[in-house]
DRENPA-3360 file (N, C-alpha, C; in nm, 2 decimals, always signed):
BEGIN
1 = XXXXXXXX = -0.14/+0.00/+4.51/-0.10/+0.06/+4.64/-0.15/-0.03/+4.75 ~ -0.25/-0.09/+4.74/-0.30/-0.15/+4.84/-0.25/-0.32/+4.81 ~ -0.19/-0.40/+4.70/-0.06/-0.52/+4.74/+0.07/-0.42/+4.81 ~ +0.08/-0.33/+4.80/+0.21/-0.27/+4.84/+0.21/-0.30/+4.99 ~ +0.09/-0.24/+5.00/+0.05/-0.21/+5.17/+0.05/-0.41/+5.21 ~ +0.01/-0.41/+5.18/-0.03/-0.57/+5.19/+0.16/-0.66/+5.22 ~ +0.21/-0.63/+5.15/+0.35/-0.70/+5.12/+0.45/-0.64/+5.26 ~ +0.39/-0.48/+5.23/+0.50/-0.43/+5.37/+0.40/-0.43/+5.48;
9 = XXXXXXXX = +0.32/-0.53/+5.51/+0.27/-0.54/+5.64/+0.21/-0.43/+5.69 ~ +0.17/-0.33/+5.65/+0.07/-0.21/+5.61/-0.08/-0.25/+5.66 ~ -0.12/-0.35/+5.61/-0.23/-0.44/+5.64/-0.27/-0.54/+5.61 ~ -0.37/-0.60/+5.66/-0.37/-0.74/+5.67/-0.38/-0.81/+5.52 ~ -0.30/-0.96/+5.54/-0.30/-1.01/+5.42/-0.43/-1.04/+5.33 ~ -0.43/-0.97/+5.22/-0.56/-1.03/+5.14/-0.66/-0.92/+5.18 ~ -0.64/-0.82/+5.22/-0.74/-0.75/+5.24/-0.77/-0.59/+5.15 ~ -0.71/-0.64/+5.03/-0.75/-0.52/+4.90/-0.86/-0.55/+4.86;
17 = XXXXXXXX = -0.93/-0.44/+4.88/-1.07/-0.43/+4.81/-1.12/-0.47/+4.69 ~ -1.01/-0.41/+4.59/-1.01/-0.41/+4.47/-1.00/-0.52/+4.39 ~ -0.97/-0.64/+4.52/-0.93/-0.80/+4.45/-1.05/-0.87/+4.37 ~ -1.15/-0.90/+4.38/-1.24/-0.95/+4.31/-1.25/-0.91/+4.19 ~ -1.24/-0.74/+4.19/-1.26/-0.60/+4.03/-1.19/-0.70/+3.96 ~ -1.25/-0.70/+3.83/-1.19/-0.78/+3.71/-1.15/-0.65/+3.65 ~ -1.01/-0.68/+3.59/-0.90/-0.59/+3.53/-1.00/-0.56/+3.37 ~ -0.95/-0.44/+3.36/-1.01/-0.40/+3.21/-0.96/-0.48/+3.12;
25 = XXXXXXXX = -1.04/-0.50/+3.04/-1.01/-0.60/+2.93/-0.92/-0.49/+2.80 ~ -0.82/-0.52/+2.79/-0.73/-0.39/+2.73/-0.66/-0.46/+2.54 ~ -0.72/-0.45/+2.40/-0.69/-0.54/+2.31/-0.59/-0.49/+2.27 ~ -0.49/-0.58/+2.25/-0.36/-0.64/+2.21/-0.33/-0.56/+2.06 ~ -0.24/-0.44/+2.06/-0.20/-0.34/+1.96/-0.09/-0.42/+1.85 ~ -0.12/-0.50/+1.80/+0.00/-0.54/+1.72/+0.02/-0.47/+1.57 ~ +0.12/-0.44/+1.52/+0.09/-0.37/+1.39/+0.26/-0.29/+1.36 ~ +0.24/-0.33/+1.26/+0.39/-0.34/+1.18/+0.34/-0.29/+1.01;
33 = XXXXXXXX = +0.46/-0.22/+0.95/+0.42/-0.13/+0.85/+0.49/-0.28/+0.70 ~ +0.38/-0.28/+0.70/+0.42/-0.43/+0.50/+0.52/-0.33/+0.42 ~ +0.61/-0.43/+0.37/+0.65/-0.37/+0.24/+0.61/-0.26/+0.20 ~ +0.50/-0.24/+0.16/+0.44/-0.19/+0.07/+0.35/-0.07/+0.08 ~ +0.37/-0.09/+0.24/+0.25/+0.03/+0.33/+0.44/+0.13/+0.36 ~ +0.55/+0.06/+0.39/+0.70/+0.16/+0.37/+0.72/+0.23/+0.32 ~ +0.71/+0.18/+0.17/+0.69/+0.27/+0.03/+0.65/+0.37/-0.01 ~ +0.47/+0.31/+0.04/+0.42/+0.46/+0.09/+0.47/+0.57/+0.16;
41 = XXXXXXXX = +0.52/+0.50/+0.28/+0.56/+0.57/+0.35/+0.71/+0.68/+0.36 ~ +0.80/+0.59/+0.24/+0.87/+0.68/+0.16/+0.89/+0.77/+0.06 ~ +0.78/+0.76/+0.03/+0.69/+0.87/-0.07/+0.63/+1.00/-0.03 ~ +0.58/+0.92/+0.08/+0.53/+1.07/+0.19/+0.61/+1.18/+0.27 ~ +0.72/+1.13/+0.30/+0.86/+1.15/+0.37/+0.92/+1.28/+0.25 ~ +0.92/+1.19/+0.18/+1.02/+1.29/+0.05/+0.93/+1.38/+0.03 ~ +0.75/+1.38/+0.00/+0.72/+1.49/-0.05/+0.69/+1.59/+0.08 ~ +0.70/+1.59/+0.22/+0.66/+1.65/+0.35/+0.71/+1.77/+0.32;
49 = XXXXXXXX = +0.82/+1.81/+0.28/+0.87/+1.95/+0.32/+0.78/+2.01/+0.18 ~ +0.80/+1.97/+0.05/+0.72/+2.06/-0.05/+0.62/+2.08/-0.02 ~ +0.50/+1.97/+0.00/+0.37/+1.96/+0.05/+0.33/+2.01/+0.20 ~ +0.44/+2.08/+0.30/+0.40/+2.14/+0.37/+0.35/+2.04/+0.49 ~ +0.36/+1.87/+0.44/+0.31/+1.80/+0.59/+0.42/+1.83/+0.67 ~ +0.53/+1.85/+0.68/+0.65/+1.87/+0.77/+0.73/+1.93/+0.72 ~ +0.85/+1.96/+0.85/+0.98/+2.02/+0.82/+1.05/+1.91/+0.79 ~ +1.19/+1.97/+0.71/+1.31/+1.89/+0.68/+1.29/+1.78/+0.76;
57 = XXXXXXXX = +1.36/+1.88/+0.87/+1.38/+1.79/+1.01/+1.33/+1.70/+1.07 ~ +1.15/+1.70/+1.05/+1.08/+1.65/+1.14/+1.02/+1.51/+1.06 ~ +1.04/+1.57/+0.91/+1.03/+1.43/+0.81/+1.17/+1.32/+0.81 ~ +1.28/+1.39/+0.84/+1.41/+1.32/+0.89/+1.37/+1.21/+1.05 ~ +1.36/+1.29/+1.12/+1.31/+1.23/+1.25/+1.25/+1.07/+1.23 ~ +1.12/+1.10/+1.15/+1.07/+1.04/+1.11/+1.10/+0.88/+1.05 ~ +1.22/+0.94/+0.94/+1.30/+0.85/+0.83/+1.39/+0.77/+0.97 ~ +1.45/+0.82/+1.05/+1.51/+0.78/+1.12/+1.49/+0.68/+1.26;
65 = XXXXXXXX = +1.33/+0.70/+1.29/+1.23/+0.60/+1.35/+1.26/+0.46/+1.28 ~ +1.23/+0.46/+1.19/+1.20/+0.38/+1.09/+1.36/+0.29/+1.08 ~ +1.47/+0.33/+1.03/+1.59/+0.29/+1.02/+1.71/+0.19/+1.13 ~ +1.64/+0.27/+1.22/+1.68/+0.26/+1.36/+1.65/+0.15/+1.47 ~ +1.49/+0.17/+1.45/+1.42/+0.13/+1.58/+1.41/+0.14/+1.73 ~ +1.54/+0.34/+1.72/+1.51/+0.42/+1.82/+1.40/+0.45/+1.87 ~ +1.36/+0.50/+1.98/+1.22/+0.54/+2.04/+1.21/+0.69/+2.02 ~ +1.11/+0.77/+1.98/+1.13/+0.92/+1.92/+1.20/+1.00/+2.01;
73 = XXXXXXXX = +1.23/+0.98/+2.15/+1.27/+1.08/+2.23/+1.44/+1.08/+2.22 ~ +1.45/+0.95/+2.21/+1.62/+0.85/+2.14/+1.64/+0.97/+2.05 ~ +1.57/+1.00/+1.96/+1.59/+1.01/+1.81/+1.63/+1.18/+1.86 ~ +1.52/+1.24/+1.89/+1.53/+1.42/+1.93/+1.60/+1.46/+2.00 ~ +1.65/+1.35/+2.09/+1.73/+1.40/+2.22/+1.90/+1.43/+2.17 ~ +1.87/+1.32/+2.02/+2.02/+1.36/+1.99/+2.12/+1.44/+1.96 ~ +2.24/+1.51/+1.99/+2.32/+1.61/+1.94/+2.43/+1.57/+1.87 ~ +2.45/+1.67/+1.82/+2.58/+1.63/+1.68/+2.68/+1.53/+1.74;
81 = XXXXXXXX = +2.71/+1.60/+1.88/+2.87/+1.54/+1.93/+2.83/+1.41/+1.95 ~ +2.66/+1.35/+1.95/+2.67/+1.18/+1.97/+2.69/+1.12/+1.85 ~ +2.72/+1.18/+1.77/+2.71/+1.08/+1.61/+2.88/+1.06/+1.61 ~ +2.93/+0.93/+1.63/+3.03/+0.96/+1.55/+3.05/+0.82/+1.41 ~ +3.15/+0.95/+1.34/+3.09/+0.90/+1.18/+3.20/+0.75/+1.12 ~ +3.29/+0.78/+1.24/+3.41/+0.67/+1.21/+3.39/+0.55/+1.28 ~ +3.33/+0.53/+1.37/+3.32/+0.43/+1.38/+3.15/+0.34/+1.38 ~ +3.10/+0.44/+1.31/+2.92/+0.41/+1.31/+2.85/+0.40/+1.44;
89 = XXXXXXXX = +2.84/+0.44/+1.46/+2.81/+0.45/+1.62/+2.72/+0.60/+1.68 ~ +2.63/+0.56/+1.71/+2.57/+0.70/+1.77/+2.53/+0.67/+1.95 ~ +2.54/+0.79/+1.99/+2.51/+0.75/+2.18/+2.39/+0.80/+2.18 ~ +2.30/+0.74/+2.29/+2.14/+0.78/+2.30/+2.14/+0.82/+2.46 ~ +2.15/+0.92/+2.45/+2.14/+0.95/+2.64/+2.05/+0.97/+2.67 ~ +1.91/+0.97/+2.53/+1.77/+0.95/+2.63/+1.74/+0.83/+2.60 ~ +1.77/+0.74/+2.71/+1.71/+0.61/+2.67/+1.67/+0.58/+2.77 ~ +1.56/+0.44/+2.79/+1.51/+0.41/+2.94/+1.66/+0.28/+2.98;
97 = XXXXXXXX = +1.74/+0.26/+2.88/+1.78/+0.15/+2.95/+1.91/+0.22/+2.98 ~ +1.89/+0.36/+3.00/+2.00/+0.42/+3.02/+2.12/+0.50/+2.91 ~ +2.19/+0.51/+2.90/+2.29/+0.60/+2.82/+2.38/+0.47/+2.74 ~ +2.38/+0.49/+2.61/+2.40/+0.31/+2.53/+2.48/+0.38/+2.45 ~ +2.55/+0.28/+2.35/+2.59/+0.32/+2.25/+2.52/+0.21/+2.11 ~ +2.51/+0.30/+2.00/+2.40/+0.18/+1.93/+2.44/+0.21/+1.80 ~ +2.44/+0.11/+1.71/+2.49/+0.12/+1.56/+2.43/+0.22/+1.50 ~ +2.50/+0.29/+1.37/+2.45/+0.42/+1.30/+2.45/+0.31/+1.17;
105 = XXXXXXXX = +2.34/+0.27/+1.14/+2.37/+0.21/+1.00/+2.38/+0.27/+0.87 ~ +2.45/+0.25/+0.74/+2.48/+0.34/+0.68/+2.35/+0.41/+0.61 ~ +2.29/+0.37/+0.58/+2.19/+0.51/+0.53/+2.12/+0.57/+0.63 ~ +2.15/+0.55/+0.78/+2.12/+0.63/+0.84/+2.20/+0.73/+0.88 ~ +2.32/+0.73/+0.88/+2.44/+0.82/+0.86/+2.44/+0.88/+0.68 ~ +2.39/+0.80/+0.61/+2.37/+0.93/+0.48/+2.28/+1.04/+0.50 ~ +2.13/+1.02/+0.58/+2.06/+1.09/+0.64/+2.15/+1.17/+0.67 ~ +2.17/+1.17/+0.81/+2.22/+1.25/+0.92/+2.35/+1.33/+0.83;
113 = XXXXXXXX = +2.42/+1.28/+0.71/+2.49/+1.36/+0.68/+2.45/+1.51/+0.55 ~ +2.36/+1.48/+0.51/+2.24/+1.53/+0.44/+2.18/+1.63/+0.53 ~ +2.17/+1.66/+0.67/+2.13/+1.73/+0.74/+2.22/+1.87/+0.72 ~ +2.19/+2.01/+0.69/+2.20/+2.12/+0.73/+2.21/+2.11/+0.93 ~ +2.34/+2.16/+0.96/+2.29/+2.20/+1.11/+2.31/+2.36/+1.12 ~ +2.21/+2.39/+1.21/+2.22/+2.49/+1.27/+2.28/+2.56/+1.39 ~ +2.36/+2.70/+1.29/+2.48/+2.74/+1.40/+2.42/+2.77/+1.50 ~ +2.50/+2.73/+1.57/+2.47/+2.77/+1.75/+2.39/+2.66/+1.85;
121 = XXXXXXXX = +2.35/+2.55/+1.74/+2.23/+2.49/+1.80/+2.31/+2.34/+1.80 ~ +2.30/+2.27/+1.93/+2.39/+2.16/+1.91/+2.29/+2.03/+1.88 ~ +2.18/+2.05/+1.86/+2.10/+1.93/+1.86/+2.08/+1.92/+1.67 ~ +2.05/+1.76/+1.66/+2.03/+1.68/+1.52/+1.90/+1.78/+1.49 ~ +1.84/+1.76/+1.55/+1.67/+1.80/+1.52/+1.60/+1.89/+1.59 ~ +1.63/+2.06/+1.56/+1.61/+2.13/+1.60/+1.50/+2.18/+1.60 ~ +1.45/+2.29/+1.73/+1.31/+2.35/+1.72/+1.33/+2.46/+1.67 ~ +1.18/+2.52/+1.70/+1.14/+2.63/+1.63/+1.22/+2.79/+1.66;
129 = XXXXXXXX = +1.31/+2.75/+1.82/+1.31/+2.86/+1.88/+1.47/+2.86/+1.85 ~ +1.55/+2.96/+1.93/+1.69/+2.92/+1.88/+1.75/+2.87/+2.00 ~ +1.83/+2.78/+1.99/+1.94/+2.69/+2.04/+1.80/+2.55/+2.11 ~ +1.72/+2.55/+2.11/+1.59/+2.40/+2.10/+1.59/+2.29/+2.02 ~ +1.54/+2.20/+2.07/+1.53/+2.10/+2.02/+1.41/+2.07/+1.95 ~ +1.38/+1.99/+1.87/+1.23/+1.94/+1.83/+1.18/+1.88/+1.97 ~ +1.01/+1.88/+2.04/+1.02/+1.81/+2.10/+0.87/+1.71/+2.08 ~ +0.77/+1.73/+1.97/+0.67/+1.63/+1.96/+0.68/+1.68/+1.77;
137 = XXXXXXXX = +0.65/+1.56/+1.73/+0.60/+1.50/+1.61/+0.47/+1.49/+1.55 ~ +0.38/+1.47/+1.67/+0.28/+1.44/+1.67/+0.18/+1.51/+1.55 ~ +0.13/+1.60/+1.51/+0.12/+1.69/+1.41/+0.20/+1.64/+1.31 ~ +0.28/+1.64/+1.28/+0.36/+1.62/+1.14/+0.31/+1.44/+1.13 ~ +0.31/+1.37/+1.20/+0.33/+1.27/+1.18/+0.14/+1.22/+1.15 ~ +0.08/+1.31/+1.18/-0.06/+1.25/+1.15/-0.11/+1.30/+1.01 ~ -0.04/+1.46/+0.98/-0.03/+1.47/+0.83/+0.07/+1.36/+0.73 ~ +0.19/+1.32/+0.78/+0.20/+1.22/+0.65/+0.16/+1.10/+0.67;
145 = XXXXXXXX = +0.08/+1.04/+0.78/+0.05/+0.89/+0.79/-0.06/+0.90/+0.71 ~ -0.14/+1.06/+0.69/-0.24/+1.00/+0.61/-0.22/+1.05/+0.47 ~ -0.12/+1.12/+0.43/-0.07/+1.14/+0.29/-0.07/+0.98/+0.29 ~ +0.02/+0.88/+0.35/+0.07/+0.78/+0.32/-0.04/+0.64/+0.31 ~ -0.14/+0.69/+0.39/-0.26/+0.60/+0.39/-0.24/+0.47/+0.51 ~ -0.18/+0.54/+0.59/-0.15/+0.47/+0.73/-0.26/+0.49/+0.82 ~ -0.39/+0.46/+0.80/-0.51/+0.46/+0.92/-0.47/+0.37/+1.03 ~ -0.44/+0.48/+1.11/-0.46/+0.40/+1.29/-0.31/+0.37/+1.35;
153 = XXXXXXXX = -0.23/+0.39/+1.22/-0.03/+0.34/+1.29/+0.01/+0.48/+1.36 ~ +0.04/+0.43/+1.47/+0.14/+0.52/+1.52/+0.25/+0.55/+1.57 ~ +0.31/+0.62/+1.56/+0.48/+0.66/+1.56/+0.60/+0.53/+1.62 ~ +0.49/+0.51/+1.75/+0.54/+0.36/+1.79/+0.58/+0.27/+1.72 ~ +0.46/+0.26/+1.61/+0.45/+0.13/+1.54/+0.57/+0.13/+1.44 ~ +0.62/+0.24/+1.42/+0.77/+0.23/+1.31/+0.92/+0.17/+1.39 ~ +0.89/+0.14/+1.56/+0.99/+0.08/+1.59/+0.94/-0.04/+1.61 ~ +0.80/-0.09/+1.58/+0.78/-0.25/+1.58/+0.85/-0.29/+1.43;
161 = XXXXXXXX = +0.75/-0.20/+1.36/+0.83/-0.25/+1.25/+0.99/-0.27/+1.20 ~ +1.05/-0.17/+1.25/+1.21/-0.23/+1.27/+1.23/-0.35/+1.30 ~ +1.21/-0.37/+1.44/+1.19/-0.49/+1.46/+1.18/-0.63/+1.40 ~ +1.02/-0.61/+1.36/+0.93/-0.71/+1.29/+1.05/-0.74/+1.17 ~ +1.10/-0.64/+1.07/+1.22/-0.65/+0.95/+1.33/-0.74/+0.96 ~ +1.36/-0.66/+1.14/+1.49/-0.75/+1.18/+1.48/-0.89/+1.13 ~ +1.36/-0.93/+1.20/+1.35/-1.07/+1.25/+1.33/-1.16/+1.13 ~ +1.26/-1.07/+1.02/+1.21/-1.14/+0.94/+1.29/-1.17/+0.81;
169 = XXXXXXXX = +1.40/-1.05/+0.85/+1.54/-1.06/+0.74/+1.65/-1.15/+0.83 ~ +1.64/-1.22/+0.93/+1.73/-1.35/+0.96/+1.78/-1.28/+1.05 ~ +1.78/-1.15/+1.16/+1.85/-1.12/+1.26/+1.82/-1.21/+1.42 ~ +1.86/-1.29/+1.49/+1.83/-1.30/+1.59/+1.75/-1.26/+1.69 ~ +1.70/-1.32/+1.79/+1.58/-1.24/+1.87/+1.70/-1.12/+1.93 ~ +1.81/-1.23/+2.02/+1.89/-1.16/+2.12/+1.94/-1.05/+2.03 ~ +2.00/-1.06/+1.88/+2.03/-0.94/+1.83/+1.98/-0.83/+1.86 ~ +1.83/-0.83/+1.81/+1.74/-0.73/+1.84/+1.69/-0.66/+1.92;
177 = XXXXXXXX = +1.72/-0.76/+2.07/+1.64/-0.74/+2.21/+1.78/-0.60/+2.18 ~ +1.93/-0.63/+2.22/+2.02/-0.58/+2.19/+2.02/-0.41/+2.13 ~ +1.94/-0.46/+2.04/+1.93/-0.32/+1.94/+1.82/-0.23/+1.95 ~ +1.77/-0.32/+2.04/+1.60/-0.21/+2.05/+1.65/-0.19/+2.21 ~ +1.75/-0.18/+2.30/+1.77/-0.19/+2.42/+1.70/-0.22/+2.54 ~ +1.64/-0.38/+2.50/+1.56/-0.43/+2.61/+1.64/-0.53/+2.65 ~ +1.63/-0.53/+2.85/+1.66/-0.60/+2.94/+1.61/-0.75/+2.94 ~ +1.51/-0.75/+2.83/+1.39/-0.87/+2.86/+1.33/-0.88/+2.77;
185 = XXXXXXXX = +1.38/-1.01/+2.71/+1.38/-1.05/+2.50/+1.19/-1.04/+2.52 ~ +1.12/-1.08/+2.62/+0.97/-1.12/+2.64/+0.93/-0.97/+2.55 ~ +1.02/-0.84/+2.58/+0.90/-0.71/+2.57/+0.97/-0.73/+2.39 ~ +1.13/-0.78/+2.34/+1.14/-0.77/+2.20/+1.04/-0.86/+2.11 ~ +0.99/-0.99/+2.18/+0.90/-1.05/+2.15/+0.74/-1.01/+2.10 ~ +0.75/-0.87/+2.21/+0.59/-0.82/+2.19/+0.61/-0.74/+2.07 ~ +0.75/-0.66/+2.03/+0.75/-0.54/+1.92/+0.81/-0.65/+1.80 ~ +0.87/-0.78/+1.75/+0.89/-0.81/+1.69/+0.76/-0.93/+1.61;
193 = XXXXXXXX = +0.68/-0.86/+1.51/+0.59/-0.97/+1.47/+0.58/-0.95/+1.33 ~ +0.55/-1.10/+1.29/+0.62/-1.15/+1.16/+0.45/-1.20/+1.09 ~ +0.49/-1.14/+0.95/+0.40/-1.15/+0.82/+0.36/-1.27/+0.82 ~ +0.25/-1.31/+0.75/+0.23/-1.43/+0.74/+0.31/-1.55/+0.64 ~ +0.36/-1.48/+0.56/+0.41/-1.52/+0.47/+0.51/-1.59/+0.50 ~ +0.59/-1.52/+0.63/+0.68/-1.54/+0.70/+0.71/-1.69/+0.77 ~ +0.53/-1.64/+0.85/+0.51/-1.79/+0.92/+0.46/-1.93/+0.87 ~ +0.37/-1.88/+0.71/+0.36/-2.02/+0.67/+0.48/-2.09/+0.62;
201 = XXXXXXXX = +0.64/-2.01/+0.53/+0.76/-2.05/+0.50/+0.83/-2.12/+0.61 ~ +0.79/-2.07/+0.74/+0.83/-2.17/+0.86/+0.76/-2.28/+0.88 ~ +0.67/-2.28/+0.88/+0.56/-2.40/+0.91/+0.59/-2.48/+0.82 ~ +0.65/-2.46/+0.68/+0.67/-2.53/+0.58/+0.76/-2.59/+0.58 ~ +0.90/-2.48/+0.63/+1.04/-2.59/+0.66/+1.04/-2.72/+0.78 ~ +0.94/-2.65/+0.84/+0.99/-2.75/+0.97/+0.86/-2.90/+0.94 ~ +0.76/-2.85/+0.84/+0.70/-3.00/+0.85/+0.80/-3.08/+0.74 ~ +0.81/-2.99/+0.64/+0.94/-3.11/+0.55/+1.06/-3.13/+0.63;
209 = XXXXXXXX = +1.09/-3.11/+0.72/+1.19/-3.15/+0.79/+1.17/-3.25/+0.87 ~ +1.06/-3.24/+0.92/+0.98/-3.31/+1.02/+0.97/-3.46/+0.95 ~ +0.91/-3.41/+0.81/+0.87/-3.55/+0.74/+1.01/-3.59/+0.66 ~ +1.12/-3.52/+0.64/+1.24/-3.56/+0.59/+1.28/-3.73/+0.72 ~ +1.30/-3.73/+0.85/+1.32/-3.74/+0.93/+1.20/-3.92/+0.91 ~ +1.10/-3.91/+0.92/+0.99/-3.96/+0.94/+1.01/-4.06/+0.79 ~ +1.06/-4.02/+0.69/+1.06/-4.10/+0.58/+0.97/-4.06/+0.50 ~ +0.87/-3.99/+0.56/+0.72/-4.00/+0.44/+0.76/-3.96/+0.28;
% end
């Protein structure tokens, strides 16, 4: 408030108090779900409705975080009429980058077609009440992260990991920025981060390349 004041000539230049305050030191959340923490995590998903960690729907939701690398409100907000099945395509009209249209990939349309809907109720992922929507996860998602043995990941972190997949299965940055609907590859940069395995097989191609080049 007080650069604001400062920029619209509000008051005199340089004269926020708060300039010297050193910013909280805030650590860097990086985290993406391995192979093998997924698995888990598709284990947990399938048993949610028997085991009582969640509803159909809410362990769907869930599967569909993951698939997508929709943001959960993307995912809830949606109603039947946005799916359409012919040309894979689903519309997100809760989006921050606005109202998009974004690929339905196919096992994410086997989901969605696997869904029971509920008459009268036009939304994918219904609430408790009639004609509602689902509208937090939160609860369901902390019972199967720890069926799944996911200490500390949260719901977020299943659209880094989209991401992180993308990138690491040969999709482009721009693809991705694209698919995760960022204005600004810098913020696909922050959600897209890659295994190590990843980056020593790069480090590797490019010094034998390097040394192809060099003769060694």
């Amino acid at each position: 408030m007080f650069n604001l004041a400062d920029a619209w000539g509000w008051r005199p230049s340089g004269s926020n108090p708060d300039c010297s305050v050193p910013c909280f030191k805030v650590e860097k959340h990086e985290r993406f779900l391995t192979r093998e923490e997924i698995s888990r995590l598709g284990d947990a998903l399938r048993a949610a409705p028997a085991e009582r960690l969640a509803s159909t729907h809410a362990a769907v939701a869930i599967y569909l975080l993951v698939l997508t690398g929709c943001r959960r409100n993307e995912i809830l907000g949606l109603r039947w009429d946005d799916l359409n099945f012919d040309t894979g395509q689903m519309r997100l009209r809760d989006s921050r980058a606005g109202a998009r249209m974004v690929p339905m990939p196919h096992k994410a349309a086997e989901v969605f077609a696997g869904l029971s809907r509920t008459p009268g109720n036009p939304w994918v992922i219904p609430g408790k009440k009639k004609g509602t929507r689902l509208v937090n996860l939160n609860e369901s998602w902390d019972r199967i992260r720890k069926r799944a043995d996911l200490e500390g990941v949260r719901l977020h972190d299943l659209r880094h990991t989209c991401a992180s997949h993308a990138v690491m299965n040969g999709a482009p940055v721009l693809v991705v920025a694209r698919l995760l609907g960022h204005s600004n590859i810098r913020m696909t940069l922050r959600h897209a981060h890659l295994g190590e395995r990843h980056i020593g097989a790069a480090a590797e191609r490019v010094s034998q390349a390097v040394a192809g080049i060099m003769d060694l």
